[in-house]
DOPA-895994 format. One line per 10 residues: number of its first residue (from 1); their letters; for each residue x negated, y negated, z negated of C-alpha. Coordinates in nm, 2 decimals, padded with zeros to 4 digits. Layout:
BEGIN
NUM) A) X,Y,Z; ...;
% end
This chain:
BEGIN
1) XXXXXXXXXX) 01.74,-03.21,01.65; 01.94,-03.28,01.30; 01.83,-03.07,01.03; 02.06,-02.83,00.96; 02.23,-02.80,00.59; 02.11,-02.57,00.37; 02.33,-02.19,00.40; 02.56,-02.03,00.16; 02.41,-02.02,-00.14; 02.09,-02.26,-00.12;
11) XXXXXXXXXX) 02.02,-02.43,-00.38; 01.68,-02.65,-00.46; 01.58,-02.79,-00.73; 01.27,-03.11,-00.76; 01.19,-02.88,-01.06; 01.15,-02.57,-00.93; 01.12,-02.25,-01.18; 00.88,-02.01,-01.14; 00.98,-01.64,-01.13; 00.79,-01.42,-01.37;
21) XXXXXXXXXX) 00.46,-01.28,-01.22; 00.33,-01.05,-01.46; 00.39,-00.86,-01.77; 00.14,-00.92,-01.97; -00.01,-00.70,-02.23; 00.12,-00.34,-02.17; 00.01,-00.14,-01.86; 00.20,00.15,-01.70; 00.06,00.22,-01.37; -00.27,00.39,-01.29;
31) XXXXXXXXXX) -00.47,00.42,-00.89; -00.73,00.67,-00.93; -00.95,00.63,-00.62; -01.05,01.02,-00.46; -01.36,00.91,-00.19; -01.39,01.20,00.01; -01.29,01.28,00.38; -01.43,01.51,00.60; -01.51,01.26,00.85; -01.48,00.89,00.86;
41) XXXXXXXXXX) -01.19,00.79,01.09; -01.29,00.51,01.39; -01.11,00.26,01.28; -01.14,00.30,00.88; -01.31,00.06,00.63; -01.20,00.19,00.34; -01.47,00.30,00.03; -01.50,00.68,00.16; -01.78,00.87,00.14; -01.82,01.19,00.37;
51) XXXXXXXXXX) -01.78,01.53,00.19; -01.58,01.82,00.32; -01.62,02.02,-00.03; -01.47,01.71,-00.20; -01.69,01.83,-00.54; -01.38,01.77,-00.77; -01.63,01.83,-01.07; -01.89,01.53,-01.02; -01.54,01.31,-00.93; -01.37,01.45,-01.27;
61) XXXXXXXXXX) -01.72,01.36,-01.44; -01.73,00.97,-01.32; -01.35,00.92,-01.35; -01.34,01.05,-01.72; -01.67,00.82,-01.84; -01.46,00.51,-01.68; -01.16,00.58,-01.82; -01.31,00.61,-02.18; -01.47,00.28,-02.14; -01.13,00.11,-02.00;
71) XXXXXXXXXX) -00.99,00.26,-02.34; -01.28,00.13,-02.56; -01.24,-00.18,-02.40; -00.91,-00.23,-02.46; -00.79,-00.51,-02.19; -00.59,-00.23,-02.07; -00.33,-00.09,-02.30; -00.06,00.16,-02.28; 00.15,00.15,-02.56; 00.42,00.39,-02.33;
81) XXXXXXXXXX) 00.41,00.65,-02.14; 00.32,00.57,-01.77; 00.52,00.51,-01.50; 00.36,00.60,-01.21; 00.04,00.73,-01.13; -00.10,00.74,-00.80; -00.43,00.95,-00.68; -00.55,00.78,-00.32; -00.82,00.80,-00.05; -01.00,00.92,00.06;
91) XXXXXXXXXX) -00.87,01.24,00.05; -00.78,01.40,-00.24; -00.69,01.69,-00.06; -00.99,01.79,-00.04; -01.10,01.82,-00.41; -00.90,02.12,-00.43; -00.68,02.33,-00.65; -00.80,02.20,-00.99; -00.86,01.87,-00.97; -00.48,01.72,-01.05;
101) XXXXXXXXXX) -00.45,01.95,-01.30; -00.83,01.79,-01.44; -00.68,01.46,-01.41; -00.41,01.55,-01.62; -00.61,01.65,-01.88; -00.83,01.32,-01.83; -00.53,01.10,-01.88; -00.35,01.30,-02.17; -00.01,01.42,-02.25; 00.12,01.14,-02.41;
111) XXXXXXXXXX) 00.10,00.92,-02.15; 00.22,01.17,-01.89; 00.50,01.25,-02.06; 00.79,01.01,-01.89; 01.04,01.26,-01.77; 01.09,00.98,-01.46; 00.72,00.94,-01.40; 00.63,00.93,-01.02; 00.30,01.08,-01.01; 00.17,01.04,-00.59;
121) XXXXXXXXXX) -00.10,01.19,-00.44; -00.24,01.14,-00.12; -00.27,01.41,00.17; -00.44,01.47,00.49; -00.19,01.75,00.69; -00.51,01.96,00.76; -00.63,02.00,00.39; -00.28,02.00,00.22; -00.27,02.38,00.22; 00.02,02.63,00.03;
131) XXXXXXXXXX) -00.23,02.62,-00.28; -00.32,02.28,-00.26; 00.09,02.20,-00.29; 00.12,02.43,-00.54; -00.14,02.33,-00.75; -00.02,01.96,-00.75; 00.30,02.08,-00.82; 00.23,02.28,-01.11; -00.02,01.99,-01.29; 00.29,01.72,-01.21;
141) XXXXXXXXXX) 00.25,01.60,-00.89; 00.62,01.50,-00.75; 00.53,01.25,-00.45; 00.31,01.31,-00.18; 00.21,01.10,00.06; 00.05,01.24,00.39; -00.16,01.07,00.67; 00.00,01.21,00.98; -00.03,00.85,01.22; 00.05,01.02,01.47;
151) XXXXXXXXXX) 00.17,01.35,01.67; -00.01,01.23,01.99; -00.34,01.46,02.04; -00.54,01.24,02.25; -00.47,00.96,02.01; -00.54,01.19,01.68; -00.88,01.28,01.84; -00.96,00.90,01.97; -00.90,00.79,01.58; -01.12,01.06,01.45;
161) XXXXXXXXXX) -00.82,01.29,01.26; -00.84,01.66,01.24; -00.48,01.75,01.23; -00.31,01.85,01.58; 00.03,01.74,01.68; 00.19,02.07,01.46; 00.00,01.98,01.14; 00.23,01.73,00.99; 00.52,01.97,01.06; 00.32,02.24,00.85;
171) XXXXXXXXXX) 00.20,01.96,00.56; 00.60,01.90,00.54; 00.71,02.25,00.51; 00.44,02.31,00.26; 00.54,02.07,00.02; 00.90,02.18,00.06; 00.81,02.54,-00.07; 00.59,02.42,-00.37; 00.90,02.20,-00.47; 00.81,01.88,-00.35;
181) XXXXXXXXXX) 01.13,01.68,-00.32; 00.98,01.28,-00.24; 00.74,01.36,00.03; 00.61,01.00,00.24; 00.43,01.01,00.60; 00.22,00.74,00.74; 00.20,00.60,01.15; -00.05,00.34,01.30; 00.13,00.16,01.58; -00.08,-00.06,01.80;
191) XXXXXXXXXX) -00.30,00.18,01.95; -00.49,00.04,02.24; -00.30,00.12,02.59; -00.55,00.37,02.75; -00.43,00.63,02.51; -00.07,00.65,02.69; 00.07,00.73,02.35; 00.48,00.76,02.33; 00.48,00.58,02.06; 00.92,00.63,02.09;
201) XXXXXXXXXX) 00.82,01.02,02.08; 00.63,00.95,01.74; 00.89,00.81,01.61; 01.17,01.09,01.69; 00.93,01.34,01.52; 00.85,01.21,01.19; 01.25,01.17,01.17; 01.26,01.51,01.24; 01.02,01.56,00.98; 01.30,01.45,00.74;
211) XXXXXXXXXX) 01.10,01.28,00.48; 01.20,01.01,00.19; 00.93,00.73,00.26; 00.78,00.63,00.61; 00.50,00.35,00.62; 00.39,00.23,00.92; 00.09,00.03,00.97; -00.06,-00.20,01.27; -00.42,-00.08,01.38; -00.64,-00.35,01.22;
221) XXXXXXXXXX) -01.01,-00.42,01.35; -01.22,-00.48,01.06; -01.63,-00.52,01.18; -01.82,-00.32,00.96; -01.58,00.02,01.15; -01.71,00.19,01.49; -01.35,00.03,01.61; -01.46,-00.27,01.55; -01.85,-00.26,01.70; -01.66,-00.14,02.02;
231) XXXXXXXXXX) -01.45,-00.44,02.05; -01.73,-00.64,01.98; -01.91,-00.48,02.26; -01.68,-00.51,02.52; -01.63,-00.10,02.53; -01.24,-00.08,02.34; -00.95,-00.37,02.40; -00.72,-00.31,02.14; -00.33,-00.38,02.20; -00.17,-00.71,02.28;
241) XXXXXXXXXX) 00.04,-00.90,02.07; 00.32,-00.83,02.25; 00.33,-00.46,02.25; 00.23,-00.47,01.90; 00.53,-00.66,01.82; 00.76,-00.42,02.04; 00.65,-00.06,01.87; 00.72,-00.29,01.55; 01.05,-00.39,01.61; 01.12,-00.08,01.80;
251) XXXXXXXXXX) 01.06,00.11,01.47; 01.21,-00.12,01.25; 01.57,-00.04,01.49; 01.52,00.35,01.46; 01.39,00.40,01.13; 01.70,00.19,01.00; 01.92,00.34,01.26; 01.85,00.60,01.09; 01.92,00.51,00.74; 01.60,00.42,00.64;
261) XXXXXXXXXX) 01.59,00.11,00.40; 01.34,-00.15,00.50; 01.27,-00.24,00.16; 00.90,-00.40,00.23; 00.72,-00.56,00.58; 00.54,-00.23,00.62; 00.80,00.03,00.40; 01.10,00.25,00.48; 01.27,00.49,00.22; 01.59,00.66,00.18;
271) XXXXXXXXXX) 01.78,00.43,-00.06; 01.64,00.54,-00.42; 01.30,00.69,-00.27; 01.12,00.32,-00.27; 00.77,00.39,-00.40; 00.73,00.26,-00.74; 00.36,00.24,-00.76; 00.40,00.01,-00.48; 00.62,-00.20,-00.59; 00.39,-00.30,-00.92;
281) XXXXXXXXXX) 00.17,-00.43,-00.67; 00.40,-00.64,-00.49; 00.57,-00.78,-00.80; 00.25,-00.91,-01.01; 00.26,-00.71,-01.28; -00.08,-00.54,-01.41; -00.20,-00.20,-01.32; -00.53,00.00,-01.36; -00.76,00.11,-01.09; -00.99,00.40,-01.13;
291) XXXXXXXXXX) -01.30,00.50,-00.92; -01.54,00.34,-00.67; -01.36,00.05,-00.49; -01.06,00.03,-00.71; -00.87,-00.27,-00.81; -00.72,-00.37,-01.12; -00.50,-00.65,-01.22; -00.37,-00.83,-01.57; -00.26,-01.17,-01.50; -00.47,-01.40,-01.43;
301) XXXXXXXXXX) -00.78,-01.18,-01.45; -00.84,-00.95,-01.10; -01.19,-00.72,-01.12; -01.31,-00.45,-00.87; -01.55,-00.16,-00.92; -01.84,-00.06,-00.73; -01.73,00.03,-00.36; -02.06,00.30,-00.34; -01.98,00.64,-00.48; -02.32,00.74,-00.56;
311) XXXXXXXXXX) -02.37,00.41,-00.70; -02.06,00.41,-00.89; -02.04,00.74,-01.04; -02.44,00.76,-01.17; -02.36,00.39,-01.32; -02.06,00.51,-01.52; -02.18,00.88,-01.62; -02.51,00.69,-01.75; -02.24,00.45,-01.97; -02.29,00.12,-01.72;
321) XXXXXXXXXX) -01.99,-00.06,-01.62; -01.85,00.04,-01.31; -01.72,-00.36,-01.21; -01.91,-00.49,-00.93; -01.71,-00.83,-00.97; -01.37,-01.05,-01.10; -01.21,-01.33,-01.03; -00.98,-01.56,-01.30; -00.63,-01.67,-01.05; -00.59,-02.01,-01.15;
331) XXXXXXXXXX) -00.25,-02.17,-01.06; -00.25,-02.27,-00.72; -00.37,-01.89,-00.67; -00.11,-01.72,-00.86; 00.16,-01.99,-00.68; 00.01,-01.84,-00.32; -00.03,-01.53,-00.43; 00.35,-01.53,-00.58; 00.50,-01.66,-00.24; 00.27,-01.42,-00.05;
341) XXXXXXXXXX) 00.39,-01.07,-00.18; 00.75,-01.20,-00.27; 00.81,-01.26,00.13; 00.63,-00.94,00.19; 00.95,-00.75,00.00; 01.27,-00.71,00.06; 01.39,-00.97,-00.28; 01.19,-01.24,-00.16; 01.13,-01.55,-00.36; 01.42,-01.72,-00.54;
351) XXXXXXXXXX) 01.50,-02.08,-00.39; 01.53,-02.22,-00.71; 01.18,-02.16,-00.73; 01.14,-02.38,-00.40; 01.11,-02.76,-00.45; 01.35,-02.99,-00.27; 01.06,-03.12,-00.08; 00.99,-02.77,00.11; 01.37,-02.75,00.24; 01.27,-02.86,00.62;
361) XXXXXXXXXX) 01.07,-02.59,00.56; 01.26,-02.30,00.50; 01.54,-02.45,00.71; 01.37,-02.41,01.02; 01.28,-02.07,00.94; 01.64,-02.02,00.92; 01.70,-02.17,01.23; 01.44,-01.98,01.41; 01.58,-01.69,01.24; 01.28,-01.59,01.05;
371) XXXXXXXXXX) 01.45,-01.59,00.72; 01.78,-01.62,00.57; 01.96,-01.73,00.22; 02.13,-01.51,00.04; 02.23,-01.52,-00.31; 02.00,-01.73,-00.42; 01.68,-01.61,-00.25; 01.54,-01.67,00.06; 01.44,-01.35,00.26; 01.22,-01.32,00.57;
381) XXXXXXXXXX) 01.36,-01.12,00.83; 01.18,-00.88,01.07; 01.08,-01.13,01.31; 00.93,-01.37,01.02; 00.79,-01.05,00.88; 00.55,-01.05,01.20; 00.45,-01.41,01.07; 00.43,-01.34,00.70; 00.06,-01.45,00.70; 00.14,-01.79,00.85;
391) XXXXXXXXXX) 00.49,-01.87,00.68; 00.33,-01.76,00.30; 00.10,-02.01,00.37; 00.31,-02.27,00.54; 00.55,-02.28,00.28; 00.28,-02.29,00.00; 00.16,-02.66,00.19; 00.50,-02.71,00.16; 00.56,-02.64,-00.26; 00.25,-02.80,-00.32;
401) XXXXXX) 00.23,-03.07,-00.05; -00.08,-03.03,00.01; -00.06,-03.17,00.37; 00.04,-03.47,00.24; -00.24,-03.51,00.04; -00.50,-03.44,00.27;
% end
């Protein structure tokens, strides 16, 4: 078959530019890592620890020793105030009524004092009581995110949550009263078959639900979980490519129906409710991480705490570091990494950024309709966001040609 010509707007270049990655120097995003849930959840591998009190003190104690080293240390520096700030789990729900206002005091006025600051906090519908909302409210919290996945009983119990089918509903109209005007609810599609969820149904309700920001997520299997020990064993058969891909593009058709904007692969906001925190992620730049597990990022350098909470809060109270590890991005990283999270987003990459060489590339995406060209940038579409993995990497082969020299 002929190639096709490049679309409207295509243009490549043999020297490609690069887009800007990172701003380096100045920091203004903060995760603060809350451990605690009341159980573990069957499929989760995330660094939780199980604690039903939540103990807000001892988690106030570790993230304040770590936050004075990150300030003696200085790689981190916050010359402005902050521009988002976002508490996740765990569930920081369950530290209760004091602890945002604590956090407040750990990070200091100054640098809470944007009057557009989007300060998130994560929710399970169960624990995100009238005084919970309040509280967060009254410290600063104006986003919350909540973990409904799903409205289905049978599948809530199966993945281990402790909210019924009403809780979300409640969670909503909670944050409502306390003032909360950005509220964002999570699904898992994918479940395995043998639940009978409606996964259509779930959908209707969490528009009903009437919230800014939807993510949904595909059920991963990760080993270390009790989801993925069953699998292994024979004893749970998780969902087939194929439905996976329908409850995905099913969604994508009603949330946007809807009026959602599907800003990111996994992301869905009333236009002017993206999540901001997220986005600093997706566009390189550099951002903090607090608590066991976290992340932190200032090109080229990446570094990760402890993922124990015991083992991370003695080490930092006791004035040890709390990094368990780092890694310096060299080039060909930072290219993959680039390509990688700019197909992940709505902007994509820019195509003057894409050699001449890797235009059979791309072209046959567009052909296949897995990505189009438009105003310069080339943008995956929801089928090629299924593929995102594979085409990231494909078209970094291509950039680089690295097949050719293999």
């Amino acid at each position: 078959m002929d190639e096709v010509p490049p679309a409207a707007g295509t243009q490549y270049g043999e020297q490609p530019r690069e887009e800007p990655f990172s701003v380096d120097g100045a920091t203004s995003s903060v995760y603060v890592h809350a451990p605690f849930c009341a159980r573990r959840c069957f499929y989760c591998d995330f660094a939780v620890t199980v604690d039903r009190q939540g103990g807000h003190e001892a988690w106030l104690q570790a993230i304040t020793a770590e936050w004075r080293q990150t300030r003696h240390e200085g790689l981190f520096s916050f010359p402005e105030p902050l521009d988002t700030l976002y508490v996740g789990g765990g569930t920081p729900s369950l530290l209760g009524t004091r602890a945002m206002d604590g956090l407040a005091s750990v990070i200091g006025l100054r640098l809470l004092s944007n009057p557009g600051l989007e300060w998130t906090a994560e929710a399970n519908p169960e624990s995100f009581t009238p005084a919970i909302a309040r509280a967060w409210r009254e410290a600063g919290v104006n986003r919350v995110s909540l973990g409904v996945q799903s409205f289905h009983e049978p599948s809530l119990r199966w993945m281990g949550r402790l909210h019924g089918s009403a809780g979300a509903a409640e969670a909503v109209r909670n944050a409502r009263r306390a003032g909360f005007g950005n509220v964002s609810a999570d699904l898992i599609f994918g479940l395995p078959g043998h639940l009978a969820r409606d996964w259509g149904g779930d959908l209707a309700r969490v528009l009903d639900l009437g919230v800014e920001h939807m993510s949904l997520y595909g059920l991963t299997v990760e080993p270390r979980t009790p989801l993925g020990q069953a699998v292994a064993g024979g004893r749970e058969r998780v969902a087939s490519e194929g439905r996976y891909r329908d409850e995905y593009l099913e969604a994508v058709e009603r949330l946007t129906g809807a009026g959602y904007l599907h800003y990111e692969v996994s992301s869905f906001a009333i236009p002017g409710r993206e999540s901001r925190h997220n986005e600093v992620y997706w566009s390189g730049r550099s951002y903090l991480g607090l608590g066991n597990g976290a992340h932190s990022f200032r090109k080229p350098l990446r570094r990760w705490n402890l993922r124990d909470w015991k083992e991370y809060s003695t080490s930092v109270v006791k004035g040890d570091s709390a990094i368990a590890g780092h890694e310096v991005l060299d080039r060909a990283a930072l290219r993959l990494e680039r390509i990688w999270l700019g197909l992940r987003a709505r902007r994509g990459v820019s195509l003057a950024s894409v050699p001449a060489r890797a235009a059979a590339v791309t072209e046959r995406w567009m052909r296949r309709d897995w990505a189009r060209a438009e105003a310069g940038r080339l943008r995956l579409t929801v089928e090629g966001w299924l593929l995102l993995d594979a085409l990231a990497i494909e078209l970094d082969e291509a950039v680089t040609n690295r097949k050719d020299m293999e």
